[in-house]
RODO-2510 file (C-alpha; in nm, 4 decimals, decimal comma):
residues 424
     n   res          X          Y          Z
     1     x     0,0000     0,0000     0,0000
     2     x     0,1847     0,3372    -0,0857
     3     x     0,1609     0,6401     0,0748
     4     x     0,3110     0,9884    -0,0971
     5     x     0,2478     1,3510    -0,1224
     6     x     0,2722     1,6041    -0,3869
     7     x     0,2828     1,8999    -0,3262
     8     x     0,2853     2,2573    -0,5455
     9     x     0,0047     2,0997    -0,8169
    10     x    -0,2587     2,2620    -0,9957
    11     x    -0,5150     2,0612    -0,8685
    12     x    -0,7902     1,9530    -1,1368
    13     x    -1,1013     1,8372    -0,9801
    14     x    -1,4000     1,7555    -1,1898
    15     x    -1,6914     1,6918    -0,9770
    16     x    -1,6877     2,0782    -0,8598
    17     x    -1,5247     2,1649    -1,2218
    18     x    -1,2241     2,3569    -1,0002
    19     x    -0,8834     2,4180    -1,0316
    20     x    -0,6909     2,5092    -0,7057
    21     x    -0,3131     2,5558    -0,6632
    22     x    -0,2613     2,2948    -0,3479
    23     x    -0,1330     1,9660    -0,2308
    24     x    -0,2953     1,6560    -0,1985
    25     x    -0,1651     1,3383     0,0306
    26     x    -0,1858     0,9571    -0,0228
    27     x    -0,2180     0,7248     0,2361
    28     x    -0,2516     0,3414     0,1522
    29     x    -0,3366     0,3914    -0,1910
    30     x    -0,6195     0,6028    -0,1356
    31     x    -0,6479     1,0130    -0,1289
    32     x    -0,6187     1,1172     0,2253
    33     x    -0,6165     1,4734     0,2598
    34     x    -0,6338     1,7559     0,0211
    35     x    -0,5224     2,1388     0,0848
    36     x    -0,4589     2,4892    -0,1123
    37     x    -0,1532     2,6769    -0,1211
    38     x     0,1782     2,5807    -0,0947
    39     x     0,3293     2,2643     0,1394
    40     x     0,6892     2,1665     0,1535
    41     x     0,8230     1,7853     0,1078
    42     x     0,7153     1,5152    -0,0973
    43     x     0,6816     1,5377    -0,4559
    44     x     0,7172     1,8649    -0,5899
    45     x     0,4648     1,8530    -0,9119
    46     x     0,6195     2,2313    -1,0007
    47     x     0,3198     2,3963    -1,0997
    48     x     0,2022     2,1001    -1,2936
    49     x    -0,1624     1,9918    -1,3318
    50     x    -0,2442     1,6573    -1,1285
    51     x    -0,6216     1,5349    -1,1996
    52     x    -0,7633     1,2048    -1,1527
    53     x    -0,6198     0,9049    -1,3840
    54     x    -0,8418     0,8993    -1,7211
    55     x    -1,1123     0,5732    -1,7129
    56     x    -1,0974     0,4797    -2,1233
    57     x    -1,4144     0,3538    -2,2282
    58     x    -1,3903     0,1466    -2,4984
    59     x    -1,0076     0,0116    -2,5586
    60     x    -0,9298    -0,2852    -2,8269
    61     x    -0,7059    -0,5089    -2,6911
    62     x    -0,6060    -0,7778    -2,9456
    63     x    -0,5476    -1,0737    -2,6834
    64     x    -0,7075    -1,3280    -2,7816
    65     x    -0,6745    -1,3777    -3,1304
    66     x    -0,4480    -1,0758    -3,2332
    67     x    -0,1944    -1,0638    -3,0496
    68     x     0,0369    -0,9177    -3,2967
    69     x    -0,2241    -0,5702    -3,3173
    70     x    -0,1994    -0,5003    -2,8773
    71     x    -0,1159    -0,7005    -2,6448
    72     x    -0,2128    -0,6439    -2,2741
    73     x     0,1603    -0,5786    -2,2302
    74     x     0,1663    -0,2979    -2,4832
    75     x    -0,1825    -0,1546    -2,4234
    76     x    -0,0987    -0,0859    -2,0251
    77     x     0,2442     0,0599    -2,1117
    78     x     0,0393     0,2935    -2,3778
    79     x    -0,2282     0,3537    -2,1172
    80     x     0,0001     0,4650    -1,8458
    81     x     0,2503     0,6583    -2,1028
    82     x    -0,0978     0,8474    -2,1859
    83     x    -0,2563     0,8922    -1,8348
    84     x    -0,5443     0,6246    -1,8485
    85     x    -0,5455     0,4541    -1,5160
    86     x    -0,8293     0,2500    -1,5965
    87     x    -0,8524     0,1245    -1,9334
    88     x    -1,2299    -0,0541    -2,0632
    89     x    -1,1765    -0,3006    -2,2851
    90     x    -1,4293    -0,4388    -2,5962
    91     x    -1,5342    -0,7494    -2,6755
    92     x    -1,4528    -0,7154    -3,0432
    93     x    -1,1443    -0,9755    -3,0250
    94     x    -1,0993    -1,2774    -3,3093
    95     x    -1,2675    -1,5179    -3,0414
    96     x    -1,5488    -1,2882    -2,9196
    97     x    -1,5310    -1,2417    -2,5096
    98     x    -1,8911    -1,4157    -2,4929
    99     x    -1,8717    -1,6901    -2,2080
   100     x    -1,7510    -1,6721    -1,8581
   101     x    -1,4363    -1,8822    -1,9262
   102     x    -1,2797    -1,6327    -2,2188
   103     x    -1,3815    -1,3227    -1,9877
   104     x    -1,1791    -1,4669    -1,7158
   105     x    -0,8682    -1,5644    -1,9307
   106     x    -0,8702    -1,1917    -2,0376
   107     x    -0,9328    -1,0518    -1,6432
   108     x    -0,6422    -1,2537    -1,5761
   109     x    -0,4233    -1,1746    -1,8541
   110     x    -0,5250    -0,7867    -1,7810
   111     x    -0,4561    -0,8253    -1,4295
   112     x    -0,1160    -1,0035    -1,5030
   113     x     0,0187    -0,7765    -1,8117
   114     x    -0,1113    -0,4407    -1,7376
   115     x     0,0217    -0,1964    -1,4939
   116     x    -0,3229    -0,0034    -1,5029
   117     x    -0,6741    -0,1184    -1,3980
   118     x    -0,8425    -0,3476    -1,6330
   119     x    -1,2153    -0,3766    -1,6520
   120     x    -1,3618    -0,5751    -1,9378
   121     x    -1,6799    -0,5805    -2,1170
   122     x    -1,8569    -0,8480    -2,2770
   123     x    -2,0130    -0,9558    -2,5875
   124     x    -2,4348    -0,9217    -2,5427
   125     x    -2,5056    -1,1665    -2,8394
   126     x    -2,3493    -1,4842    -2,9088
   127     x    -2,0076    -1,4483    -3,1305
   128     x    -2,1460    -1,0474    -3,1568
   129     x    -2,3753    -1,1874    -3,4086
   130     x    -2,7378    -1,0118    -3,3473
   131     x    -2,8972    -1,3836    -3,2773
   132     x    -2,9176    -1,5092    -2,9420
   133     x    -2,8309    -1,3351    -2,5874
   134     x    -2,5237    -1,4690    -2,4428
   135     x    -2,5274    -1,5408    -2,0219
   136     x    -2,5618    -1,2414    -1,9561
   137     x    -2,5834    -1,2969    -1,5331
   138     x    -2,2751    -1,5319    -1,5621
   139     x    -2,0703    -1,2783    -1,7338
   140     x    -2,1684    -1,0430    -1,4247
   141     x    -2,0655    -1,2121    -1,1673
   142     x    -1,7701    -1,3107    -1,3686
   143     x    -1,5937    -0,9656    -1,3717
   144     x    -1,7887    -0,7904    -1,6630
   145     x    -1,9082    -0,4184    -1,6220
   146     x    -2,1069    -0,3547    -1,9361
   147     x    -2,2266    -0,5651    -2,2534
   148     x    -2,1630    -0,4155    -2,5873
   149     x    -2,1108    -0,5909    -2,9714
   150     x    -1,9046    -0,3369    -3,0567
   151     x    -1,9714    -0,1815    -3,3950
   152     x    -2,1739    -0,4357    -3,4773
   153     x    -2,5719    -0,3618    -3,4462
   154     x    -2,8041    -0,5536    -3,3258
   155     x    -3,0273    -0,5314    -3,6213
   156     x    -3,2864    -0,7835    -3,5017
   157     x    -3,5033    -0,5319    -3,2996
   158     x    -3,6741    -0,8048    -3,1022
   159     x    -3,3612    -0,9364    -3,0268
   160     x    -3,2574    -0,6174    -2,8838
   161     x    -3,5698    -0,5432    -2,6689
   162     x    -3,4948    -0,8896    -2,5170
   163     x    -3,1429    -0,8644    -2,4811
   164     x    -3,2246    -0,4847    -2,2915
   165     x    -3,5678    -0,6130    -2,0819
   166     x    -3,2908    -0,8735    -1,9549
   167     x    -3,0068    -0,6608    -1,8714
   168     x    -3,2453    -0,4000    -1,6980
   169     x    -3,3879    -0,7054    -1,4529
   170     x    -3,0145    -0,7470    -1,3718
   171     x    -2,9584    -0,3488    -1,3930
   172     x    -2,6385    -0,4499    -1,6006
   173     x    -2,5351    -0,1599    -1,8716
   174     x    -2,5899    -0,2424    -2,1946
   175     x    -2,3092    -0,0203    -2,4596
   176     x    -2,4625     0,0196    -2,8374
   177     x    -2,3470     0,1539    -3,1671
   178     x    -2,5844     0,3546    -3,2754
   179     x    -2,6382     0,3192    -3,6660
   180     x    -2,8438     0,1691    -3,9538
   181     x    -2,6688    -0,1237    -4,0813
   182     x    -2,8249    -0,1135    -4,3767
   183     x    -2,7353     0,2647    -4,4753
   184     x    -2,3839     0,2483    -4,3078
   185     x    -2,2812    -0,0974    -4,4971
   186     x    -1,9626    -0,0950    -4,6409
   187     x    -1,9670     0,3360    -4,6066
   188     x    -1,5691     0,4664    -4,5589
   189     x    -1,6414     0,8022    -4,5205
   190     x    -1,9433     1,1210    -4,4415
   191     x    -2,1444     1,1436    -4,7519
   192     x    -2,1900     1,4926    -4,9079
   193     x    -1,9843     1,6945    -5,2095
   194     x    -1,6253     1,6076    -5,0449
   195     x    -1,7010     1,2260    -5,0725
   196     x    -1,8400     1,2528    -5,3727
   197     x    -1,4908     1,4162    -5,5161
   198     x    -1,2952     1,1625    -5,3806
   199     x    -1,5215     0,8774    -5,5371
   200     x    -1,5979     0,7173    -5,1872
   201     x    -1,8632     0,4800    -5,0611
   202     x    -2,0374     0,7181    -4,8278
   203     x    -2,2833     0,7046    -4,5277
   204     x    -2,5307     0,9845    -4,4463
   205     x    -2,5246     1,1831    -4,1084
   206     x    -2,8864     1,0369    -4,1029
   207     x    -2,8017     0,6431    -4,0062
   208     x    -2,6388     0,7442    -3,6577
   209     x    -2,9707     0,9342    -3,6045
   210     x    -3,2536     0,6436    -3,7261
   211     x    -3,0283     0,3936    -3,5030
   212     x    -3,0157     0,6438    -3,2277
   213     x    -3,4418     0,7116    -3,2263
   214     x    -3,4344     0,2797    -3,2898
   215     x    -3,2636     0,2342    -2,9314
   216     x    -3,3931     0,5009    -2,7575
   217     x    -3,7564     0,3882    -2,7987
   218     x    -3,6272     0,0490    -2,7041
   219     x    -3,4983     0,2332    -2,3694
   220     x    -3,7977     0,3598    -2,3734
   221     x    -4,0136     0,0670    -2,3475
   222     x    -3,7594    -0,1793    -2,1485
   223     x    -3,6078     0,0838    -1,9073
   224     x    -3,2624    -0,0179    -1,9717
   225     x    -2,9537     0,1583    -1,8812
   226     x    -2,7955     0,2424    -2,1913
   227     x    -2,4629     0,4381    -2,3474
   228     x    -2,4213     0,4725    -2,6929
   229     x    -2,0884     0,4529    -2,7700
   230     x    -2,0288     0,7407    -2,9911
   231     x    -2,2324     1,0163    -3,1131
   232     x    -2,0532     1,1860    -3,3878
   233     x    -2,3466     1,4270    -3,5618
   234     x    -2,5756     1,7336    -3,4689
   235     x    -2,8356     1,5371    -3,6603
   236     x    -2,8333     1,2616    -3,3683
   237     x    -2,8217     1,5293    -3,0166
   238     x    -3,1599     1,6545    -3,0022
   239     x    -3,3258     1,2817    -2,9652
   240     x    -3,0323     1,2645    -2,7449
   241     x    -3,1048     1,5580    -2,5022
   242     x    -3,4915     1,4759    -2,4859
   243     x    -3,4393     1,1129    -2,3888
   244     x    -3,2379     1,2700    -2,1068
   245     x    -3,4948     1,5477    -2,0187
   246     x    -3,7721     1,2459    -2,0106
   247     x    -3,5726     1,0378    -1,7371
   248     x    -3,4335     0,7720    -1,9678
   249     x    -3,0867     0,6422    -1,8015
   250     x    -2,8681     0,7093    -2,0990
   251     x    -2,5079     0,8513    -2,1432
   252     x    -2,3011     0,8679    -2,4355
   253     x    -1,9576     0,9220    -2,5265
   254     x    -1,7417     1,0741    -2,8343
   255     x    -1,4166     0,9862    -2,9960
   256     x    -1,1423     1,2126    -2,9668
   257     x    -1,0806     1,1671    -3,3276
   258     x    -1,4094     1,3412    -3,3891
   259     x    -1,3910     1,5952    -3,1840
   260     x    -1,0726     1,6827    -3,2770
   261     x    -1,0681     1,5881    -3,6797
   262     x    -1,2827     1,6358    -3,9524
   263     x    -1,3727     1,4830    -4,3166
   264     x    -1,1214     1,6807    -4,4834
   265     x    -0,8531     1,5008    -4,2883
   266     x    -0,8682     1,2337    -4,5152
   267     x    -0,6933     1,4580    -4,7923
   268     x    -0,5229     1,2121    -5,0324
   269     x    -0,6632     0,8834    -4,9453
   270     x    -0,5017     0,8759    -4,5732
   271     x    -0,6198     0,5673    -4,4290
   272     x    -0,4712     0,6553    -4,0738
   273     x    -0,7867     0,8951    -4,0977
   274     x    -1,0493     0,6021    -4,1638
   275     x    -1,2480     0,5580    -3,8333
   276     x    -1,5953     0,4337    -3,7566
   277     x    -1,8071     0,5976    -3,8055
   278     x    -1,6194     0,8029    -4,0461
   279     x    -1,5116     1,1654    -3,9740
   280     x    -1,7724     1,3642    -3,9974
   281     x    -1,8065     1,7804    -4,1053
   282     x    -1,6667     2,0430    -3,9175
   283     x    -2,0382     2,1583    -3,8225
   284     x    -2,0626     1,8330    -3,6922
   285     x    -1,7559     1,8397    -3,4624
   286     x    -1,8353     2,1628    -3,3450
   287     x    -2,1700     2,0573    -3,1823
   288     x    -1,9973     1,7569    -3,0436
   289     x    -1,7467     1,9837    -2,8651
   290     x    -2,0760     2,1934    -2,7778
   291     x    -2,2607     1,8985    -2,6313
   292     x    -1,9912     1,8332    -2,4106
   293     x    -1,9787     2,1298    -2,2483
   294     x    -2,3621     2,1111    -2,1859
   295     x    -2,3283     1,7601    -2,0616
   296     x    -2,5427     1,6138    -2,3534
   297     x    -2,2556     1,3800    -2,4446
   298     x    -2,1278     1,2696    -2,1373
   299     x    -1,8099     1,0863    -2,2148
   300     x    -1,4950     1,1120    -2,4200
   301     x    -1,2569     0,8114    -2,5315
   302     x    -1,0024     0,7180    -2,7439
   303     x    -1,2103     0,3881    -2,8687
   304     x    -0,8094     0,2854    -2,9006
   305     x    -0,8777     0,0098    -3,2311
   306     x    -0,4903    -0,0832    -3,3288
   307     x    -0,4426    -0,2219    -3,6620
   308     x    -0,0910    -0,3230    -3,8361
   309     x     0,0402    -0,2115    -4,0853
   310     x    -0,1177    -0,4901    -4,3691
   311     x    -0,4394    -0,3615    -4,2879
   312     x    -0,4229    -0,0074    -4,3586
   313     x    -0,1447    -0,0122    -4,6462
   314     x    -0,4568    -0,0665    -4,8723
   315     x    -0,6533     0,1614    -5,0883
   316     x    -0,9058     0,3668    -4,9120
   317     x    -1,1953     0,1584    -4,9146
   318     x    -1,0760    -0,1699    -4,8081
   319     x    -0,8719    -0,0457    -4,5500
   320     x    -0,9363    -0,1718    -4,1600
   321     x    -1,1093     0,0876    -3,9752
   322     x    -1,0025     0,2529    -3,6914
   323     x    -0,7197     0,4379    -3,4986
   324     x    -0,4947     0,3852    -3,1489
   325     x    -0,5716     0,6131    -2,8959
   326     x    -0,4352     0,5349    -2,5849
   327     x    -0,1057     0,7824    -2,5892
   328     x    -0,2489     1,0366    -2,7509
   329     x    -0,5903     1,1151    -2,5589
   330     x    -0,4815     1,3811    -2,3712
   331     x    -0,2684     1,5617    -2,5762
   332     x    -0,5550     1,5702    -2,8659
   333     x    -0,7723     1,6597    -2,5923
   334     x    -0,5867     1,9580    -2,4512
   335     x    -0,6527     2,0842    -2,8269
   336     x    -0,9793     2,1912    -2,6935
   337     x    -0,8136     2,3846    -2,3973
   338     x    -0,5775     2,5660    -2,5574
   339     x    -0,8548     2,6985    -2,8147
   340     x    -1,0531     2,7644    -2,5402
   341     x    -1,3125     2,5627    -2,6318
   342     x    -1,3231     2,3422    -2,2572
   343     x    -1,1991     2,3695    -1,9152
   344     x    -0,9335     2,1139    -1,7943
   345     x    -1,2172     2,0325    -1,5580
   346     x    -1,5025     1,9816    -1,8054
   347     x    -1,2358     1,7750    -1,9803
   348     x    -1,1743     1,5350    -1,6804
   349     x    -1,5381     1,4971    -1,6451
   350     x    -1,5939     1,3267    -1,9349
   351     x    -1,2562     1,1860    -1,9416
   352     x    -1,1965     1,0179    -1,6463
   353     x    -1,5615     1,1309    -1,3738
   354     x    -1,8338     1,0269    -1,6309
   355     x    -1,7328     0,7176    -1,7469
   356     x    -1,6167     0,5909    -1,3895
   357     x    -1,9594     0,6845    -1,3144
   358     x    -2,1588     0,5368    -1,5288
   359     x    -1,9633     0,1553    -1,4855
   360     x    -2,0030     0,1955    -1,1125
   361     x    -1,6298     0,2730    -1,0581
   362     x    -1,4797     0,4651    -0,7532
   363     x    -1,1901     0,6033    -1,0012
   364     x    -1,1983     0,9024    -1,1618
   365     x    -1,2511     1,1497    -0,8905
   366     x    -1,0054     1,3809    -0,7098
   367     x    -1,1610     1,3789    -0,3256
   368     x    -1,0644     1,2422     0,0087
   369     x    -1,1669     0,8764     0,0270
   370     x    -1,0978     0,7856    -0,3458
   371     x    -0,8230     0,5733    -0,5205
   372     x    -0,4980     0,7649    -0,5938
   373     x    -0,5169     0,6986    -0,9579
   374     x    -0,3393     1,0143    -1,0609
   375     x    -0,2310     1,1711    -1,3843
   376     x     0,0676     1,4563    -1,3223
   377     x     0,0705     1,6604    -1,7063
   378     x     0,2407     1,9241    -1,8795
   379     x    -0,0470     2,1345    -2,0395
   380     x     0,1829     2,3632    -2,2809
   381     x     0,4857     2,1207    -2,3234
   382     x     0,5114     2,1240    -2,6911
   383     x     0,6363     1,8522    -2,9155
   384     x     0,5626     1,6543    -3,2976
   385     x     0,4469     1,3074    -3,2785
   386     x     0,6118     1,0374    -3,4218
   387     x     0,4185     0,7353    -3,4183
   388     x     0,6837     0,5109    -3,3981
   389     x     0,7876     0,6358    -3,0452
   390     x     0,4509     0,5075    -2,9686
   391     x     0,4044     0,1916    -2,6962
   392     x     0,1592     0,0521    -2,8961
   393     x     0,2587    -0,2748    -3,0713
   394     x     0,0475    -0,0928    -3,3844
   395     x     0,1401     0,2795    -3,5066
   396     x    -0,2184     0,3760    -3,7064
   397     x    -0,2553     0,7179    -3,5240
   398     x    -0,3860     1,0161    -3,7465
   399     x    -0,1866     1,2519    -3,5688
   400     x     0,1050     1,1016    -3,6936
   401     x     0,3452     1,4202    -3,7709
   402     x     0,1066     1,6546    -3,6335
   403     x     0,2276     1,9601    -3,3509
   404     x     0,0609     1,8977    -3,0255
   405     x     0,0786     2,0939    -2,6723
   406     x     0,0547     1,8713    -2,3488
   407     x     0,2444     1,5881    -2,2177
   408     x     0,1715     1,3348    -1,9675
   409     x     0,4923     1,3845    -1,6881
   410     x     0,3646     1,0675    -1,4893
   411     x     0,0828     0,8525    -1,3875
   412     x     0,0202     0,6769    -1,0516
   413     x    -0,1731     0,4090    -0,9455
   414     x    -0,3273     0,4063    -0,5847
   415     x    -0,0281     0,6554    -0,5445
   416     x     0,2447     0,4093    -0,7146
   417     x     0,4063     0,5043    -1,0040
   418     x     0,3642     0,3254    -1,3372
   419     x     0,5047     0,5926    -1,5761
   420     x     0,7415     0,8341    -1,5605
   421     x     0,8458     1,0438    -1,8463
   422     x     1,2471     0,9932    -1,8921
   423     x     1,2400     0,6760    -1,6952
   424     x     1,3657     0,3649    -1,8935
***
């Protein structure tokens, strides 16, 4: 059990949305006391923002099946290198995470491999295919915190309403991607005059929207705790923010990548760029960053999906999907600080409060009587990425050569170090 102090911190607290100058003291891996002004001894943080470790919702491991994407060794290293103390795993691995027995080979591996928390979801259908509910009480009480397929909808709407009217007897959350499979099939990028330059399969704003209303009336009817996964277009907030003004217990989260990216990111063909769903238009991201600062989208991740080299060396269209995360997080999200767009608070409350929140976590808060998962940061440390300094076994980042101001200095769990920047 560690005890520790730091002392001379900006202190970022996101359940008041405050930032104090103060100290704040560890005792047996748990925050003990917390003060203002200055304090001599322990660690001296130097003027350096501490705020609570960030809880990643929705991290793609490749263990089991693909291995040579992330490993559990690689993904903890990137998580700690990037701040995330708690990193929330998906089910979308080559053998699905669907029974007991492969959720507790990957709880153990997790526990073993990573120096961060691990928490893992699992699979609500039966190999994620849409048919038949998997054990959904077994996977409970064997470690899992939420039930999700991933991007892959649950078209069958009866299906669904079961699979939700079940989960909401056992109050278990149920995590959904909210889009119409049939519209959004085999779509690589936003529809509209920029996809329609580059020749591109495209998906209207619209399908994020008709799945959104789809599982929202199925919230509706079941009174299910749900979270869609990401929301990446005005069209889908205003179903959004009524379902929360009526009562309904939903959340939902955002990318990084779209709040900080847009369409025209994918220039020449630049498959780092293709996500799911794709980037969207800069009106779009705009009202994303908007809705988090009014607390209509309540969470923001990295949904960290590594993918090797093979799959994205491809043209556009059949490239893999999807971008790593885990390092860059923060810096992408300190983006929206510097242009004044969000407080470092209202940042850590949907990057570290919210999501803890929502699985039932105590991490994620900066108060007497939580865990000591800390993240010490540079705010205006400047630097240019290079992706292959990253810890992730893959390298498909979009920021890849891109300036960014912010760097993580060191991240603790209950108190304990498991990064620090300059160390080995």
């Amino acid at each position: 059990m560690t005890n520790a102090l730091f002392t001379n911190a900006r202190l970022i607290d996101p359940e008041v949305e405050v930032e104090t100058f103060g100290w704040l003291r560890v005792e047996a891996g748990l925050i003990a006391e917390i003060g203002e002004g200055a304090k001599p001894g322990g660690r001296d943080c130097g003027g350096q923002c501490l705020a609570p470790g960030i809880v990643d919702l929705g991290v793609k491991v490749g263990e089991p099946g693909e291995r040579h994407k992330e490993s559990f060794r690689t993904a903890g290293a990137a998580a700690a290198a990037g701040g995330v103390t708690t990193i929330v795993t998906r089910p979308d691995t080559t053998t699905p995470i669907d029974t007991p027995e492969v959720l507790d080979f990957v709880r153990r591996r997790g526990q073993e491999a990573a120096p961060v928390h691990f928490r893992p979801m699992a699979a609500l259908t039966k190999g994620r295919a849409g048919r038949e509910m998997t054990e959904l009480g077994f996977l409970l009480d064997a470690g899992a915190v939420a039930f999700t397929d991933g991007d892959h909808v649950v078209a069958d709407t009866k299906v669904f309403s079961r699979c939700m009217a079940y989960a909401r007897s056992l109050d278990a959350l149920i995590v959904a991607h909210p889009q119409d499979p049939g519209l959004s099939a085999s779509a690589a990028v936003t529809s509209g005059k920029f996809a329609s330059l580059k020749g591109l399969p495209a998906v209207s704003p619209m399908a994020e929207r008709i799945g959104l209303d789809r599982d929202l009336a199925l919230v509706e009817m079941t009174g299910a705790r749900y979270h869609a996964d990401q929301i990446s277009t005005a069209a889908a907030l205003p179903a959004l923010a009524r379902a929360k003004q009526a009562g309904l217990d939903v959340s939902a989260g955002v990318s990084i990548h779209h709040l900080t990216l847009n369409e025209l990111d994918v220039a020449d063909y630049r498959t780092f760029f293709k996500v799911k769903p794709p980037l969207r238009a800069e009106e779009d991201r705009l009202a994303m960053v908007e809705a988090v600062r009014d607390g209509v989208i309540d969470v923001i991740c990295s949904m960290h999906t590594p993918q090797d080299e093979e799959s994205k060396r491809l043209p556009f269209e059949a490239a893999a999907s999807g971008a790593v995360g885990l390092e860059t997080l923060l810096p992408a999200a300190l983006r929206l600080y510097h242009a004044e767009q969000l407080t470092l608070p209202q940042l850590f409350r949907a990057m570290a409060l919210n999501p803890a929140k929502r699985l039932g976590l105590a991490e994620g808060r900066l108060s007497v009587g939580a865990p000591a998962d800390l993240v010490l940061f540079d705010p205006d440390a400047p630097f240019v990425l290079d992706r292959f300094t990253l810890r992730s076994k893959s390298k498909n980042t979009p920021f890849d050569g891109q300036r960014m101001q912010g760097r993580v200095l060191a991240s603790f769990v209950g108190g304990a170090p498991v990064y620090e920047r300059g160390a080995g």
